[in-house]
N, C-alpha and C positions, 0 to 999 in steps of 0.2 A: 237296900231294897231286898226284899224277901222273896224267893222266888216260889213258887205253888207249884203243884198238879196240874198241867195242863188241859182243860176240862170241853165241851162243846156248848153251844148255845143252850141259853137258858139254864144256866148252871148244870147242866146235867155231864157226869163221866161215864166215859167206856173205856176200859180199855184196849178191848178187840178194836175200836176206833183211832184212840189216839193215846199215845204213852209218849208225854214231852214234859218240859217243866217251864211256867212261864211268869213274867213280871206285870204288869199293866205299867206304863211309863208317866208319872205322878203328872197332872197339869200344872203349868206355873213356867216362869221365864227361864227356870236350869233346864229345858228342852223346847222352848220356843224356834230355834234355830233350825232342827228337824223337822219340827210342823211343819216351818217356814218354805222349806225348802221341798218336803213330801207335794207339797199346796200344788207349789209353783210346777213341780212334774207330772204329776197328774191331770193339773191342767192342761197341759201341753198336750200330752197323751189324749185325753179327752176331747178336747177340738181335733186334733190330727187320725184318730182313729174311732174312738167311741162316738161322740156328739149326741153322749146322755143329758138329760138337765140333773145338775147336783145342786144342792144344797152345802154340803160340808162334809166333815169329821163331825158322827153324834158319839165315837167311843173315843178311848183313850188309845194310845199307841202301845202295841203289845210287842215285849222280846220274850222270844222263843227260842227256848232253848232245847236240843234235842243232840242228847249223849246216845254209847252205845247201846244197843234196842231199841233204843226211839224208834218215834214213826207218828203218821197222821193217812189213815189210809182214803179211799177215795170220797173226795166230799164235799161238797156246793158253800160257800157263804153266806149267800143269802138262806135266811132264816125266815120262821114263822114268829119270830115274837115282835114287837111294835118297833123296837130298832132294831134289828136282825132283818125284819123285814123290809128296810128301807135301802140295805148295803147292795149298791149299785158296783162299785168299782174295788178290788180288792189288788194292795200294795204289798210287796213282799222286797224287803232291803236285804241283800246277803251279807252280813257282817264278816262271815269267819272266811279266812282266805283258804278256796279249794284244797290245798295241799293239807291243812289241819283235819282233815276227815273223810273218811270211806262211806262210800253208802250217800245216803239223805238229799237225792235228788229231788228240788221239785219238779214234778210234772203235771203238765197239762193237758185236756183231751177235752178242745173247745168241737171237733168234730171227728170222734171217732179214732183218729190218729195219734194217740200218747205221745206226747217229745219235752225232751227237757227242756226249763230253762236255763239260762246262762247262770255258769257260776262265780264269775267274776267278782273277787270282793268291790263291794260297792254298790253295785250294780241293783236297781230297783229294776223288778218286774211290776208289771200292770195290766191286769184282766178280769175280765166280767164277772162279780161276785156269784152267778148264778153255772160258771164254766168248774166243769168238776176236774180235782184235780188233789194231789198229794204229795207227803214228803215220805218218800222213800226210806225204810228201815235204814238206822246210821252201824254202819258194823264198826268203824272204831272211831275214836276225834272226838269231837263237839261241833253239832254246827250251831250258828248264832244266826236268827234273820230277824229285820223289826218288819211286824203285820200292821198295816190299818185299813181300813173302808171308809169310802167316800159313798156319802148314803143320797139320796133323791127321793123324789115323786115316783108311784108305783107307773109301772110301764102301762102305756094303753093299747 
């Protein structure tokens, strides 16, 4: 897999926005297992804390990669375009184990209060596609996260 320029909704780049490099995660049964398992945690999350109505996964599963300068500075998931606009829940997996890298915190700031999330490898974070929020400039390392959105009916 070939990894690209990390880009924004609707194919559009900035890079005053975002300077990462990333893969879209092919469909098919060699990553079924990830699905499998994103599904089953988000759901759980979703009844226990959200209690949006979803519909599914409408993109493919994104790894993101972001070396030294990297970064994704502050900025909402949900979109304006017809699936962008639909991203209700946004999943974030830390692949690279803390110790591999300086910098490239995510953070959130569902109300006003910026705090990081846990950097635990493994460890999925789970928050409101529309909660703005960032990855912190990486000063040395690599960090590795897989991204997806669980999309819905627009809010009423």
């Amino acid at each position: 897999m070939n990894a690209r320029k990390g880009g924004l909704v609707a194919g559009r780049f900035d890079t005053e926005v975002r300077q990462s490099s990333l893969v879209w995660l092919p469909d098919g049964e060699e990553f079924e297992w990830v699905a499998q398992r994103m599904a089953r945690l988000v759901g759980d999350a979703n009844r226990d804390r959200f209690r949006f109505v979803l519909d599914g996964f409408e993109e493919r599963t994104q790894l993101a990669s972001y070396g030294p300068g990297h970064y994704y500075n502050w900025h909402i998931d949900r979109g304006r375009g017809a699936v962008a606009g639909r991203r209700k829940l946004t999943l974030s997996v830390q692949l690279t184990d803390p110790a591999g890298y300086l910098g490239g915190e995510l953070e959130l700031n569902a109300d006003g209060h910026p705090f990081q999330a846990p950097r635990d490898q493994g460890t999925m974070v789970v928050f409101a596609a529309h909660t703005i929020h960032r990855v912190a400039p990486v000063i040395s390392g690599n960090r590795l996260s897989l991204v997806a959105w669980v999309h819905g009916p627009d809010f009423v």
